[in-house]
C-alpha positions in Angstrom: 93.8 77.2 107.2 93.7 80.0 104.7 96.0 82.5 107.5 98.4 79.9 108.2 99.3 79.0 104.8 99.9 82.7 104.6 101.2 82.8 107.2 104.3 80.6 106.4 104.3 81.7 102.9 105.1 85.2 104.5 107.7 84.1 107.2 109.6 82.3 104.6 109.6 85.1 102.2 110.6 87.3 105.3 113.9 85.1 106.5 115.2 84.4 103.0 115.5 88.2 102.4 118.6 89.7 102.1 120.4 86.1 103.1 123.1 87.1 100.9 124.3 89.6 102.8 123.6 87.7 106.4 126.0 85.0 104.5 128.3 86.9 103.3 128.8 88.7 107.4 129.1 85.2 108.4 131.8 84.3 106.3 133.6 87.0 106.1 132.5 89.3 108.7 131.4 93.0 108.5 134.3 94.3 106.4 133.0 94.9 102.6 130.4 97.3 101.8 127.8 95.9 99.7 129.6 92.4 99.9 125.9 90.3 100.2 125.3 92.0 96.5 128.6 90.4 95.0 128.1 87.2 97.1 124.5 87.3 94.7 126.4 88.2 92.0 129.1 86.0 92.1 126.4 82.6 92.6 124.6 84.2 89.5 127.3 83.6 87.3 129.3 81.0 88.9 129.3 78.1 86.1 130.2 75.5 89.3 127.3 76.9 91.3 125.3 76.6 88.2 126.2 73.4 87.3 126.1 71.7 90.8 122.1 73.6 91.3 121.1 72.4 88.0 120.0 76.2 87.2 118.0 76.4 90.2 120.3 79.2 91.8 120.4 81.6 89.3 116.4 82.6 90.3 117.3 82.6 93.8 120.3 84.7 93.5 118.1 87.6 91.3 114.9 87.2 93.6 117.3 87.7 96.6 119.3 91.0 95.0 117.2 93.8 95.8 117.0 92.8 99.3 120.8 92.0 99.6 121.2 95.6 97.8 118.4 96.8 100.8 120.6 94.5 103.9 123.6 96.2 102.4 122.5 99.7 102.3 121.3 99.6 106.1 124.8 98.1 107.3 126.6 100.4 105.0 127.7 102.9 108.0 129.1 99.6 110.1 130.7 98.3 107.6 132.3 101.1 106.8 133.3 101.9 110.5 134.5 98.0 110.5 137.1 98.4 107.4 138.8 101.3 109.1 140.3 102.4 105.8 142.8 98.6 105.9 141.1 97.0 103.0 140.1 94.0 104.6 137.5 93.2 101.8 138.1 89.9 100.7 136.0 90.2 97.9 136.3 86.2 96.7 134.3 83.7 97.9 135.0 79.9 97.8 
């Protein structure tokens, strides 16, 4: 019993990582370096976010920035590639 509570601690903890960035490529697609860190960034200090979460979001948001800031790093070179030098960040998320 002991394993499988582990066991789903650890898978959780593993798919939340980085969902930032898996987010933000979902939305916007693979255009914006580092754009999971300003998607956790931007529900840090968004007062609607805030408000509408009751607070709960701002913990998430830091717990999930270093692994954003890890998902980021290791897409970096695509997303770089993706751009193409057109600026098609869109660097605002509704």
């Amino acid at each position: 019993m002991k394993c499988l509570k582990y066991g789903i601690l650890g898978g959780a903890a593993i798919s939340i990582s980085g969902c930032g960035s898996f987010a933000a490529v979902t939305m916007n697609g693979p255009f914006c370096p580092y754009q999971g860190v300003h998607l956790d960034l931007y529900v840090a200090t968004n007062w609607n976010m805030i408000k509408g979460s009751a607070g709960f979001i701002i913990p998430l948001a830091i717990i999930d920035l270093p692994f954003s800031f890890v998902a980021d790093t290791l897409t970096l070179g695509s997303a770089l590639n993706a751009s193409n030098g057109t600026a098609q960040c869109p660097r605002e998320f509704n």
